[in-house]
N, C-alpha and C positions, 0 to 999 in steps of 0.2 A: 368108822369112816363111811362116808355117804358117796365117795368118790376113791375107788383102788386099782391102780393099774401097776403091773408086775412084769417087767420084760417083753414088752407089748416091741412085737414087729412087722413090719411092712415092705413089703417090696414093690415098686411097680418097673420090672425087667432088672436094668443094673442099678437104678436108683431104690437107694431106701429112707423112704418116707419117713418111718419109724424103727430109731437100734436099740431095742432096748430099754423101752420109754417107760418111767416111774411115775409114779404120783398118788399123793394119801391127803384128801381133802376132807376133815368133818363137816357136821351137818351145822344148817345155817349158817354159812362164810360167804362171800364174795373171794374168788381164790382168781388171782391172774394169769394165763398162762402170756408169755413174750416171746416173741424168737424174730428174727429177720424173715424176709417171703423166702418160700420155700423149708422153711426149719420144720415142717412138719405140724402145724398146732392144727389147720383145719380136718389133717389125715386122723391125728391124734382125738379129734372131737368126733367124727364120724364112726370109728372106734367104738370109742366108749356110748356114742348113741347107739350105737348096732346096724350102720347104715354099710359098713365094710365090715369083711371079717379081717383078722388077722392072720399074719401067718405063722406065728409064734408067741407065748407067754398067756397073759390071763387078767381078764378086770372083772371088776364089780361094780355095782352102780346100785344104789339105794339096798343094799343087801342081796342084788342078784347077778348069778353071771350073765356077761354079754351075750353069749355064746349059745350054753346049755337052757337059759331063762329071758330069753330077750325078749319075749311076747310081756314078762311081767316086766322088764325094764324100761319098755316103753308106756306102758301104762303109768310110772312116774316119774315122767321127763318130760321137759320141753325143751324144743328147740329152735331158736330162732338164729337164721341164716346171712347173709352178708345181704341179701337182695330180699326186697318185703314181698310175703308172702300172701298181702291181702288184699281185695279186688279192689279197682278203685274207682268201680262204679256205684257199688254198693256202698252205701252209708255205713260209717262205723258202726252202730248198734244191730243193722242186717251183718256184716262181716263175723261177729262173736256168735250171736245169733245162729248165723251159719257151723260155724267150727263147733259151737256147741254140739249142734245135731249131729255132725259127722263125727265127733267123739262119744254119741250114745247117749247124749241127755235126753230129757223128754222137752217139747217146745215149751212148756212152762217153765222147768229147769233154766234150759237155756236161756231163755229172756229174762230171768232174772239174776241167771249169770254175768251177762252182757252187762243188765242195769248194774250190777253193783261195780264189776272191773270199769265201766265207765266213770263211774265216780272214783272208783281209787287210782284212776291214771288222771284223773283230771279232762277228764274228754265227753263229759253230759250235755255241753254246751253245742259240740259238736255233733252231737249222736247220728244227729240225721241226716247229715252234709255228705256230699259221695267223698268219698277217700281221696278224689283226681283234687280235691279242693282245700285240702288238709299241707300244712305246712312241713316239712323233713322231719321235725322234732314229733309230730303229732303221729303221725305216718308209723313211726320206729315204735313211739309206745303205745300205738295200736298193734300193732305188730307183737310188742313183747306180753301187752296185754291177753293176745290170742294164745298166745303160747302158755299161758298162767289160768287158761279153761277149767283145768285140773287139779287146780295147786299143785303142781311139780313139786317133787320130792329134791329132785336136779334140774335146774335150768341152763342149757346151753347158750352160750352169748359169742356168736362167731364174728367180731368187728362190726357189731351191732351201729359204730357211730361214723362209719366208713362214709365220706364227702359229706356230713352233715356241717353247718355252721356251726360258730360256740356255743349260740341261745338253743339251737337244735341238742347240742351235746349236752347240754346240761338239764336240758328238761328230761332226755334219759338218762341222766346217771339218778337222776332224783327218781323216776321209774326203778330203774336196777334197784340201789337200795330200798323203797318200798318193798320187794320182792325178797328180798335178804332178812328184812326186818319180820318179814310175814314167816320167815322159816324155812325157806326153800335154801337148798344150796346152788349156788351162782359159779360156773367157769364161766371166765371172761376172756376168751382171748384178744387180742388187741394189738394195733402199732405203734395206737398212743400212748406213750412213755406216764404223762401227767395225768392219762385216765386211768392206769395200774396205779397211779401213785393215788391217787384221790378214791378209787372204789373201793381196792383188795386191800386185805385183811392180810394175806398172803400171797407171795409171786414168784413162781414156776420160769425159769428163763430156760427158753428151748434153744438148741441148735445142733443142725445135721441130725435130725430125729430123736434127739435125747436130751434128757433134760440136765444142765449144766450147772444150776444152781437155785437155791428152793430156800426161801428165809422172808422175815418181815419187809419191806422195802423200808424201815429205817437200817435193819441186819445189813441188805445187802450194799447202799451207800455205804456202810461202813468197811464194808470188806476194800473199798478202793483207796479208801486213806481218811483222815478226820477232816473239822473243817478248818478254813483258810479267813486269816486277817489280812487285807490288804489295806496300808495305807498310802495314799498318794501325797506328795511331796510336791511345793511350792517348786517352781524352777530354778530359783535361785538356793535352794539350800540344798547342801555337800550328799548325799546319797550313802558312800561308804562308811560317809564319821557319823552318818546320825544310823545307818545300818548298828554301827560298833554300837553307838550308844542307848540303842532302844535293845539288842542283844541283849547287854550289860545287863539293864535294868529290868526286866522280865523274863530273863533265864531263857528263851527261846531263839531260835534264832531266825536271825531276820534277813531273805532273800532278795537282793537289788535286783530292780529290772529299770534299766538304764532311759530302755524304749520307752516307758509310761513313768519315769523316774517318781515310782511306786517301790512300797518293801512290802512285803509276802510274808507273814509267819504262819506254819503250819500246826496248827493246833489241834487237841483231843476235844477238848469240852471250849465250845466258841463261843460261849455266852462269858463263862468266868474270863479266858483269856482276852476279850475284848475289853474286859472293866479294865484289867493290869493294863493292855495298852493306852486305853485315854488317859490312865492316871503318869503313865509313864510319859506320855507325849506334853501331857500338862506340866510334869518339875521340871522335862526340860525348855520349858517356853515355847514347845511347837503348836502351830495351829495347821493340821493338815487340810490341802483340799479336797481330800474324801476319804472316805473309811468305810471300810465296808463287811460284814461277815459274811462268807461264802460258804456254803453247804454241796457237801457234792449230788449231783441228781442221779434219777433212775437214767436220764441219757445216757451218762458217763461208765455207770456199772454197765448199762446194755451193750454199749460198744467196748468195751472193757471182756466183759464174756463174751462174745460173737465173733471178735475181733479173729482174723484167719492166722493159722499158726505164724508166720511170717512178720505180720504184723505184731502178733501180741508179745515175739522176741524183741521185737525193735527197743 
């Protein structure tokens, strides 16, 4: 594993950060961590960088402790922070340029470090533009550029796409993967549900300092139920009798909702049990006005795990 933490704790006074906190990530993944603000994931990340100690348990990072070996665990890390860490008076190509040297390249090194992460973030065009003149999306994957001086063994991603736009978002999710694909291992932590869903390979769901569930995010939609056939119904036709009679005919059973005078069938595999529906709606001469297959999302699982004891009796 390229990422191990074991009972990792935290306190700051009566709050704790971190109870207990797991996690086993191998090498080259994009791995998500999630949790609600305050669940611990930035405490958690600073952690495993070596930027805090802990006050109990034990991690590893690329093969070394945080602890006893953190001079060598920052040597293969990077980390890139919620707020950019690159000047933006300086032109992208001085910024790399820059970091190069303060990581110990030599100026030849470094500028042809620069040259190449420029091309591989897609930023050559820009090189020489001061960074105040650089759009959010460009900004971020200079940024995560700088952090990749080294090729990182581990890359930290702290809400790397926090107030960006969508074209901003997605110019660094296509960064981040670059960076995964080159072999670096990726934590990602995040708010956004559809950016865990679309990066990570694997996702980590934090709350109250520990981690509450840890599977594929196909795994864990499924942990909350399978997916859902909704069909809607003309106004004028009977709800209960055609409930009974689509039941009947598809062995499932099918839930009225009066308000959207729609049926509901809950299903395992929603691509087969949609066919039985159309063909079932067809011998009985129904034509619905809509039909729909629903799949549950990472929102649903998130508030589902997060959910405060009270709540998740209800």
């Amino acid at each position: 594993m390229n990422l191990e933490a074991e009972g990792l704790q935290k306190r700051y006074g009566d709050v704790r950060a971190l109870d207990g906190f797991d996690l086993a990530v191998p090498p080259g993944v994009i791995h998500g961590l999630l949790g609600p603000n305050g669940a611990g994931k930035t405490t958690a990340v600073k952690a495993l960088a070596t930027l805090i100690d802990v006050d109990a348990g034990s991690a590893r990072v690329a093969g070394f402790d945080v602890r006893d070996q953190a001079a060598e665990v920052r040597r293969r890390i990077g980390l890139i922070g919620q707020n950019a860490a690159v000047d933006e008076i300086l032109g992208g190509r001085q910024n790399l340029v820059m970091f190069g040297r303060l990581y110990g390249l030599s100026k030849v090194d470094a500028r042809a470090k620069a040259d190449h992460l420029l091309d591989m973030f897609g930023l050559t065009e820009a090189a020489e533009r001061a960074v105040s003149t650089y759009s959010g999306g460009m900004r971020r994957r200079l940024d995560i550029a700088a952090g990749f001086i080294l090729t990182p063994a581990v890359l930290f991603l702290d809400e790397p796409t926090t107030g960006l736009d969508p074209r901003a978002r997605n110019e660094v999710w296509a960064a981040v993967r670059e960076v995964a694909e080159a072999g670096t291992t990726v934590l990602l932590t995040t708010q956004y549900l559809d950016e865990a869903d679309q990066l990570a390979a694997r996702i980590s769901v934090m709350n109250h300092g520990r981690i509450v569930a840890d599977d594929t995010p196909a795994a864990l939609k499924r942990q909350i139920g399978g997916d859902r056939v909704t069909v809607t119904l003309a106004a004028d036709t009977s709800l209960d009798s055609t409930a009974e009679r689509l039941t009947a005919a598809v062995g499932i059973p099918a839930g009225p909702d009066a308000d959207t005078h729609s049926l509901t069938f809950e299903v395992g595999a929603g691509v087969t049990a949609l066919a039985g529906i159309v063909r079932a709606l067809d011998d009985l001469g129904l034509v619905p006005e809509d039909l729909v297959l629903r799949r549950p999302t990472l929102d649903e699982v998130f508030l589902t795990l997060t959910a405060a004891p009270q709540e998740a009796a209800r």
